[in-house]
Each structure stands twice: as C-alpha cells, then as structure tokens.
N, C-alpha and C positions, 0 to 999 in steps of 0.2 A: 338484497345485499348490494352494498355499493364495495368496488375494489380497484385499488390504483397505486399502482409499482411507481417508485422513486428510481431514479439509477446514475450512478453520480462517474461518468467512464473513468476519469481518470485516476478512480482507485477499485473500478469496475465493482462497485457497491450496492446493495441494492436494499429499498426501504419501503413498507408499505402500507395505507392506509385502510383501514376498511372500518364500513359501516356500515347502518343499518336504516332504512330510509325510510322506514313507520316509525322506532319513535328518534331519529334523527340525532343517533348516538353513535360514536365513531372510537376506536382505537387504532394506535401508530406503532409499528414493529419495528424496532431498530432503525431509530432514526438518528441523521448523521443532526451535525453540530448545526447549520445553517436552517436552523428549524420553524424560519415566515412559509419554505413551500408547504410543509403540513397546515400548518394553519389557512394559508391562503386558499389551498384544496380544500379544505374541510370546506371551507366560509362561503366557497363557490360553491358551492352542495347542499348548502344549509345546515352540514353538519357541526356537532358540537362535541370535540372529544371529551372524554370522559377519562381515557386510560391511556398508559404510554407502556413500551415494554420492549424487552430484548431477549434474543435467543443466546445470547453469553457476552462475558465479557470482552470486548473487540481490543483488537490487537492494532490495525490499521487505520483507525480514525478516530476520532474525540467523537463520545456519545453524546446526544443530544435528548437522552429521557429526562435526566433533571429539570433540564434549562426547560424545555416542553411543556411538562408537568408543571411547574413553576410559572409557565407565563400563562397557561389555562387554565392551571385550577384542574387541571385531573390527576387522576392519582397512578403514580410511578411503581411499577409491577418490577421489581428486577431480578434478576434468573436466581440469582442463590435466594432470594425467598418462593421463587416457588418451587411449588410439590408437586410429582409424578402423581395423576389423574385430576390434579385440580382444573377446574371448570372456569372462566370468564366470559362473562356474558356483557354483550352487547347488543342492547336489545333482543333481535331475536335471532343476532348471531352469535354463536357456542364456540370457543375454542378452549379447545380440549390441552392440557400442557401434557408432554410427554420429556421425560428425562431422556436426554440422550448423550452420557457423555460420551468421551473419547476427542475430539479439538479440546476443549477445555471442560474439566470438572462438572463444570454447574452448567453444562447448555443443555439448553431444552429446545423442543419445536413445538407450533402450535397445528393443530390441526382445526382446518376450519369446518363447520357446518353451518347451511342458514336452516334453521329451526323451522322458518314461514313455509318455508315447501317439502323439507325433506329429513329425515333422521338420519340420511344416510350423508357420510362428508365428503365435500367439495373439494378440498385441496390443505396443502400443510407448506405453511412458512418454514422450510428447512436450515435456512439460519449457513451454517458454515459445518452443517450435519452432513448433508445430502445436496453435490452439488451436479449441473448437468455433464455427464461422464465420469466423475470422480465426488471423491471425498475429501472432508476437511482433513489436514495436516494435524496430525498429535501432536507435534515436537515443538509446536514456540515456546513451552513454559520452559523450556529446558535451553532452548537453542538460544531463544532472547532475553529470558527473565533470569536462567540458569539455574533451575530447578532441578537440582540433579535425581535420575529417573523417572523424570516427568513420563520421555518419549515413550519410553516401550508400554509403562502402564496407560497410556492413551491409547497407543494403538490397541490393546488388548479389550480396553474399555471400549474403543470405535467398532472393532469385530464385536462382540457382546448387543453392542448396540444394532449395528445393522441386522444382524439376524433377528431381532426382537420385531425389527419395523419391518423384514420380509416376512414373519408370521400374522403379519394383522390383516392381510389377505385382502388389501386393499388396491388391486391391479391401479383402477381406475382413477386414484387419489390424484388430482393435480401438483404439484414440485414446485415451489414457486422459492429457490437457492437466494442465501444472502450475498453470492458474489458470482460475477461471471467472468470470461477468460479476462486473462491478464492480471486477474489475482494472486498476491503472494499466499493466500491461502490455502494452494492447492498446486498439484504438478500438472493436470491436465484441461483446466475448467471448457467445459464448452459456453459457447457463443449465446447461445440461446437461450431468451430469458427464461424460459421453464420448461417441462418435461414433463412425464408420468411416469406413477411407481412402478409400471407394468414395463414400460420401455427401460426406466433404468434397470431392473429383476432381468432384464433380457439383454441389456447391453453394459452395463455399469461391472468394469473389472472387480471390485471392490463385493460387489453381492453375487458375481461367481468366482470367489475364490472360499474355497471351504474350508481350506486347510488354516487353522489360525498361524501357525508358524511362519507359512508361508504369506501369510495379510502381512504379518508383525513386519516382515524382513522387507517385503514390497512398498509397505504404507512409507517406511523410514526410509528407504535409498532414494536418492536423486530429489529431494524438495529441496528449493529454491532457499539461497542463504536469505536468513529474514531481514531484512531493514533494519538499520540501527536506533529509527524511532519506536519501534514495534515495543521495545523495552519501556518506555517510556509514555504510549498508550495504553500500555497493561496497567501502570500504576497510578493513572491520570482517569482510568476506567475500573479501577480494582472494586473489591468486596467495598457495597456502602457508597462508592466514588461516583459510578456512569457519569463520570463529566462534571462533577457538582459544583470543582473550585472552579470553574471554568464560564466565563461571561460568553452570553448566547449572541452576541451581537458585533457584528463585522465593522470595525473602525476604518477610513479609507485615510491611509497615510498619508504624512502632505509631502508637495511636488519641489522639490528641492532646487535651490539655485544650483547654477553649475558651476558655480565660485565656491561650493561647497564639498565639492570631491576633493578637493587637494588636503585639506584639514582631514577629514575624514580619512584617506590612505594615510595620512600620516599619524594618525591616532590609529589605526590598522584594525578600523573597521570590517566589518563584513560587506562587504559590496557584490551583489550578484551580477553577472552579467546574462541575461535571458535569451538574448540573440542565436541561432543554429552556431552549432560549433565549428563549421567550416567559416563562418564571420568572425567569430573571435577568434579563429587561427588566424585569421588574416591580417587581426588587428587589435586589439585590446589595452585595454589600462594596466599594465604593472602591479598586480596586488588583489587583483578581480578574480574571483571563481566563478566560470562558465557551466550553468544548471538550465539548459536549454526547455522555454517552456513548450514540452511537447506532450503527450499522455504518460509519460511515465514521472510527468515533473514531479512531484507529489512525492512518490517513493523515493526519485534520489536527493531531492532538496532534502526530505527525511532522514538521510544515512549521514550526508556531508557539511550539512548547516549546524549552528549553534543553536541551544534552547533557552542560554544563560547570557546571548548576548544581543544587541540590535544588529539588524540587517535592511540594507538597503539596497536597493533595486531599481538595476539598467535595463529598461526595454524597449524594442521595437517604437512603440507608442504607450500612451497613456492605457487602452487598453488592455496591452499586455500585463503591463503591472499593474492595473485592477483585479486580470483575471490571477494572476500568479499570488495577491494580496489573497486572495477568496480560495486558492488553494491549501496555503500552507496556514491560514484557519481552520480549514477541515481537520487537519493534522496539530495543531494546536503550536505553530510556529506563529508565536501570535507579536513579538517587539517587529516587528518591519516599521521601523522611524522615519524613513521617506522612501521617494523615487525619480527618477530620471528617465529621462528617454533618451536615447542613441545618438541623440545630437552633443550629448556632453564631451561625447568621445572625440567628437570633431573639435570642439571649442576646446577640451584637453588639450589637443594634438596642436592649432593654430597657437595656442597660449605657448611652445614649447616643451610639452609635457611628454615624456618619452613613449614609446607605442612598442608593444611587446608582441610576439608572433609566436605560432606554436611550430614547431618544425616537421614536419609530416615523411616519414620513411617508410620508402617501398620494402613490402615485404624480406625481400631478396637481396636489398641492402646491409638490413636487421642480419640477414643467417648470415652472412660476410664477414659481416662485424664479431657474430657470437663466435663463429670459427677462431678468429684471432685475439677473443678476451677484449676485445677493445668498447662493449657495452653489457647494463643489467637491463636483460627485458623481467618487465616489470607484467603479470599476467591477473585482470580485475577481474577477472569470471566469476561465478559461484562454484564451490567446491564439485558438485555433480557433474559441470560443464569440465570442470581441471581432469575428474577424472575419468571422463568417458574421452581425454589424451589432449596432452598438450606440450609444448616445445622443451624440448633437453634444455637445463638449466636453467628456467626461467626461474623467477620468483612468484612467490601465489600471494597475492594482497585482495580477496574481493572488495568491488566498490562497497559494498554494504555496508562493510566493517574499515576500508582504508583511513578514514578523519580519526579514528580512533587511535590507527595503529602507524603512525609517522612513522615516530624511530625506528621500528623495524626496516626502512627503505634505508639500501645501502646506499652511500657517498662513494664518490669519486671517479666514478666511471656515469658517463651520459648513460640516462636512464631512458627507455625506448618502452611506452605502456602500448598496450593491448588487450583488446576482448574479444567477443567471438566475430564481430563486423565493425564496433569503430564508433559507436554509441555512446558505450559506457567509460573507451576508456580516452575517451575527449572531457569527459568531464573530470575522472581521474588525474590527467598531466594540469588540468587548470587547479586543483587540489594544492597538487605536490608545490607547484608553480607558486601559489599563493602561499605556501606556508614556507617560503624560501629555500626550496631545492632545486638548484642549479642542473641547468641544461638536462629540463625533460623533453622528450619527444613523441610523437602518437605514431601510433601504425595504423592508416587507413588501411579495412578491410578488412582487421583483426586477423585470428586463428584462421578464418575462411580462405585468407589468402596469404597463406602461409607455403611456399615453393617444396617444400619438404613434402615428399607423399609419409615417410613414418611421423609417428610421433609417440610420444609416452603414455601408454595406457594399463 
C-alpha cells in the first residue's frame, strides 16, 4: 500500500492519497481545489487513479473531486451517495465507509485495510469526525448556512457517533483527521498530523464525556465564529455540487500599470493591500483594505472580500501576489483582475496622491477617553472570546461577520477597534476605513493590554 498526506497550512487541511502498488491503482480523499499535486504524486508512483472521494461536504474550501474526477477519468464517490458498510476497493486496498454524522449529516470516514498482508485495519481517514484532541464542530449548518436546529441535532448525532466508533474495539486504528490546529473546524485541534484511537479513548475529551447532555452543552459553548465564506463553500460544495461549477485551473492575473490605480479607486474597486499591518498603518492608499498575507490569510480575505466583484492586489513583490492569487483559489475568490507590487504606493505618493495612516492608541488612552464618552470602541473578537469578558461599553462586531454588518458601526464619535492582540483588528479599522467611515483607530495589543484588571464577564 502506497500513502501520502497532502496538508495545505493555511487552512490547516488535510488530503490524502493512497494506493495500491501491484496493481497500480490509486484513490484521493478530499481533495482541495489545486488538484496537479494528486496527479503529479500519483504519476511519480506510477500510479493511476481510479477513484476520488470525500468524507463531507466542506465548509472551508472549494472541493476538488469533480474537477479530479473529470481530468482522470475516475469516478467521483461523494459522501451523500454513500452507504454505511459499503466497501471500495482499490486493488488490494479495502476501505470500509462508515456513517458518522454529527459535523455534517452525510460525513462518513473510511477505514483503511491493505488486504495483501492483513484483515485486520491500518488506519481511518476521519475527515472532520475525529480530530487530534478534539472533534468536529456541529453548528455550521446553523451558524453559517442558518439551518435552524442544525446545532444541537449534530451534536447529538456526533455523541451517537463517537460511541459507535469506541465500540469497534479498534485501540490500534491509526487517525489520520481532515484538519489540524488552526482550524475553524474545531475548538482545540492538535498539531500533529495523526494519532491513535487508543490515545484518543484515553485522552480525547469528547470520548470521555459520557454524559450526552453534558457533550451537547460542551460540544456548542466556545467554537469559533465561522467565516463568512463558510456559507458560501457549503453551497458551491452542496448535495450533487463538490466544486463542479467550479474551473480546476489557476489563472495568474496580469501585472497592472501603476497609472492604473487612480481609475480604479476612483471606480471603487476592491484593492487589497498585502503588506504587515504596521506598513500600511504607516502608510497606505486611501480606499485600500489591509488583508495581511500571513497563515490566517485565507480565512480573513474569506470573511471581508467580495465574491460578486473584481479585486486587486498590492504586494510586497510579485511573489506575494502569486502566492495570495493561489490562496483565495482554494477558497474560490476567483475575479482577482490584476496586481501591483508596493512600489505603486511610492509612484502614488511622488504623483501627489494623498497617503492615509491608521492611528494607533495606547490602551490607557482608549479607557480615558471611554470614561469621558469621547470614543466607540469597536470589539472584532468572536463571541466566545467577548464572553469569557471584555471592556464596559464596547461594541461587539466579530471580524467574520463585520463586511456584512456596516450599518451597525455607530457615527460620530472616533471609532477605536480592538481584538484580543492586534491582528484582527488592523484588518478591521482598514475595513471600516475603506467603506468610508471617518476617523477609525486600532488598539495595539488588543484586550491583552487593556490597563483595567476587571472586565465584563
């Protein structure tokens, strides 16, 4: 048996190939959108897939079984057609499908065996079932799609399930999770790309908590607000979908004059700025949202970017915005209509072109001010973070959901954002900034360095 993990960090994803090296037959487990590396692995193996397939419908990136299927010639397995104990064979590896909902309805995992040496099985692609320390999250169909009483009936479905897969009395099963830390898929994910079911039975909270009521209440407090494209990968990935409107192949946008950003702000284009957020405090274009590309790019380009409009891209160098173009493909931010490199902002600025700053206020400042009414702190957290306690009077907007939710941001008083260190809500003030809300300001340091020892909890 041939086996080889895909892992994509900056949506901490994870894909896998396997096959079968007598008779040089291969199938692909939830494979992302950018789908030459399966090919080009197989092709360096001599393998020839046959089959493509996924453990559910994903929520965090554009599938790539369709498009896979479609460019080999093998045939596309997707979770709502199959059935609890059906068999695939590959060569003379066996994977076994097992129903496991609770993340989403129809996810299943595969359990592997290679048949040439053993009956007994090697490991189980857990998908966003069974992840290292923790379990998938019930609640996006509800949270992101708005399925009302999605959540509780998952959780109940995911308890159901995990006790089904501690009675298969399988210690020794190797774990091989669809995602690792840093996943919105999960509140705790560990690091490590796989585990055993005997180590998670002994350390995984989730398979020592017996008490359902108690899973139900634990599984739902404290997950992570979901991204605001999450919505929009469920229905891009839905029943029948896995990615199918969706072209497999990565277009590299062209390299734009810099006589061409002035048209562009003025037609009030989307223009990204890629740069660390302390460079575009320092300095920026007027009209620019600041989506720093760092590993969480992905997720926040996802919440705060348009899907219905072009966008264009300032960075570092050219291969910044190659690599930024190849991210918000995975995620299916697919108009990006040019790019620039950092030197625009110079020629900007030389041409007479105004240069905008973000104004940065020490904590201690901020509670001066709130004492006397004289600012709205503005608080991007996620709801879990807001209420494990956060500053008297602020306002709660998480980045996930703030592009959606403008109006809500009060007028008239200088606006002062904040998150828990200074991350998230650098990218927030370049938001509010760009959709023309006057004198915002960041808080280096966030809630962390907030001079107040109480807060609201």
């Amino acid at each position: 048996m041939y086996f080889q993990r895909f892992f994509e960090p900056k949506l901490a994803a994870a894909s896998y190939l396997i096959g079968d090296q007598t008779s040089r037959e291969a199938i692909v487990v939830d494979p992302m959108r950018d789908i030459d590396q399966y090919m080009d692995a197989a092709g360096a193996m001599g393998l020839t897939i046959i089959a493509v397939t996924e453990t559910h419908i994903h929520a965090d990136f554009i599938s790539g079984t369709r498009a896979l299927a479609s460019r080999t010639g093998a045939e596309a397995l997707l979770p709502e057609a199959l059935s609890d104990g059906q068999r695939i064979l590959v060569g003379n590896v066996r994977l076994d499908v097992i129903h496991t909902p609770g993340h989403t309805p129809e996810h299943v995992i595969f359990v592997v065996t290679d048949t040439a040496t053993t009956d007994h099985p090697w490991g189980a692609l857990t998908g966003d079932f069974v992840f290292v320390g923790d379990v998938g999250r019930p609640d996006l169909l509800e949270r992101a799609v708005k399925v009302q009483g999605a959540s509780e009936r998952g959780a109940r479905a995911l308890f159901a399930s995990l006790r089904r897969f501690r009675e298969a009395n399988l210690q020794d099963l190797q774990i091989w999770p669809g995602h690792g830390a840093g996943s919105a898929c999960g509140k705790a994910l560990g690091a490590m790309p796989s585990t055993t079911l005997g180590y998670e039975l002994a350390t995984n909270w989730a398979f020592n908590t017996a008490d359902e009521e108690t899973f139900v209440r634990e599984i739902l407090s404290g997950q992570p607000e979901p991204p605001r494209y999450f919505a929009i990968m469920k229905r891009v990935n839905g029943v029948n979908g896995a990615g199918a409107d969706r072209d497999a192949t990565l277009a590299r946008p062209p390299r734009m004059p810099d006589a061409a950003l002035g048209p562009l702000l003025d037609a009030k284009a989307t223009i990204v700025d890629l740069r660390r957020a302390e460079a575009f405090a320092a300095g920026h274009v007027p009209g620019t949202i600041n989506v720093p590309l760092t590993r969480a790019f992905p997720m926040w380009a996802g919440s705060v970017l348009p899907y219905d409009a072009d966008i264009y891209l300032i960075g570092d160098d050219e291969r910044a915005t190659i690599e930024a173009t190849h991210d918000l493909f995975l995620i299916g931010l697919d108009r990006v209509a040019g790019r620039f490199t950092r030197q625009v902002i110079d020629r900007w600025r030389e041409a007479g072109g105004a240069i905008e700053t973000v104004a940065q206020m020490d904590p201690r400042n901020v509670a001066d001010l709130m004492a006397t009414g004289g600012v709205t702190v503005l608080d991007v957290r996620d709801e879990s973070e807001w209420d494990t306690g956060h500053i008297a009077g602020a306002i709660h907007l998480p980045l996930a959901t703030l592009a959606g939710r403008l109006d809500e941001v009060p007028r008239g008083k200088p606006i002062v954002v904040h998150c828990q260190a200074g991350s998230r809500s650098a990218i927030a003030a370049s938001v509010l900034t760009a959709a023309g809300i006057p004198d915002v300001r960041n808080m280096p340091g966030g809630i962390n360095a907030w001079p107040a020892r109480s807060l609201i909890r």
